[in-house]
C-alpha positions in Angstrom: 0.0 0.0 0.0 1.5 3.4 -0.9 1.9 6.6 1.5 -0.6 8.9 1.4 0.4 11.9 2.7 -2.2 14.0 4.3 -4.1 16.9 2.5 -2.4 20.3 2.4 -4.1 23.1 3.3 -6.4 25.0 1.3 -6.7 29.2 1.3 -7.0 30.2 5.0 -10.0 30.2 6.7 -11.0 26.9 4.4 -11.2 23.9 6.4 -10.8 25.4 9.7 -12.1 23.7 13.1 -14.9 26.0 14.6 -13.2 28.0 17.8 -15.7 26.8 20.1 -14.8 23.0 18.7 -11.3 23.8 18.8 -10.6 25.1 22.2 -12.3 21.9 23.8 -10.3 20.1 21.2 -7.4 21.6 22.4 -8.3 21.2 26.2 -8.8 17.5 25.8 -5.7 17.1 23.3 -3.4 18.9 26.5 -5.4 16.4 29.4 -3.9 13.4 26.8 -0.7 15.1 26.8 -0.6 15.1 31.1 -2.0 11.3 31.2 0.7 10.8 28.5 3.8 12.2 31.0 2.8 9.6 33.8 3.0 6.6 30.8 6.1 7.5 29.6 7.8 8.9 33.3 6.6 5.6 34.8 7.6 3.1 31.4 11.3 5.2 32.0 11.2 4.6 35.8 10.4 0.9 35.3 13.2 0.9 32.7 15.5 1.5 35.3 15.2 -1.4 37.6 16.2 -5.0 36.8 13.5 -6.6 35.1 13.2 -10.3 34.8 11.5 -12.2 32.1 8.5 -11.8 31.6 8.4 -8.5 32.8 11.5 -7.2 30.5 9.4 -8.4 28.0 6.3 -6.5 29.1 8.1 -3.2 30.0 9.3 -3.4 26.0 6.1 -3.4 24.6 4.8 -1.0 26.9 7.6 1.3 25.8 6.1 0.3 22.1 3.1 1.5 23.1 4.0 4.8 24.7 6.0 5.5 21.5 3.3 5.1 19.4 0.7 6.8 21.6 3.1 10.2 21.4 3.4 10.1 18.1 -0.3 9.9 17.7 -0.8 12.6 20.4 1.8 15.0 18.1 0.1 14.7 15.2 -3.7 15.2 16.9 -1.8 18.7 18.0 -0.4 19.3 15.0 -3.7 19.1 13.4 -5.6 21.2 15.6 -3.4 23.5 15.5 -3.0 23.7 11.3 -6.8 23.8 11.6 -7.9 26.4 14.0 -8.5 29.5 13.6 -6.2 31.0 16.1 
């Protein structure tokens, strides 16, 4: 399956999030961001001790996880942001 990459931007104003949808888009994008901080603090904390198997095994994926899950939280901000208004 080829990369799509997403859709650029049109004149401003077009395709803009409403500011009253944006702001509580924004609010709940920066509550993710805080739950987020305890994941990863806690996955780097564990990462510290000495884990033995299964857990080492465990603390990996959960470190998969928490990659993924930031990269996904960057590019919900990066879309409000490209998309509202102000």
């Amino acid at each position: 399956m080829a990369n799509q990459s997403p859709p650029t931007s049109g004149p401003p104003g077009e395709d803009k999030i409403p500011e009253p949808l944006a702001a509580e888009i924004r609010k709940l994008a920066h509550d993710l961001s805080n739950a987020l901080e305890i994941i990863v603090q806690t996955s780097y904390l564990l990462s510290t001790a000495e884990l033995k198997e299964p857990a080492a095994e465990w603390l990996q994926m959960l470190d998969g996880g928490v990659q993924k899950a930031l990269g996904i939280n960057q590019n919900l901000r990066n879309y409000i942001k490209d998309h509202s208004p102000n």
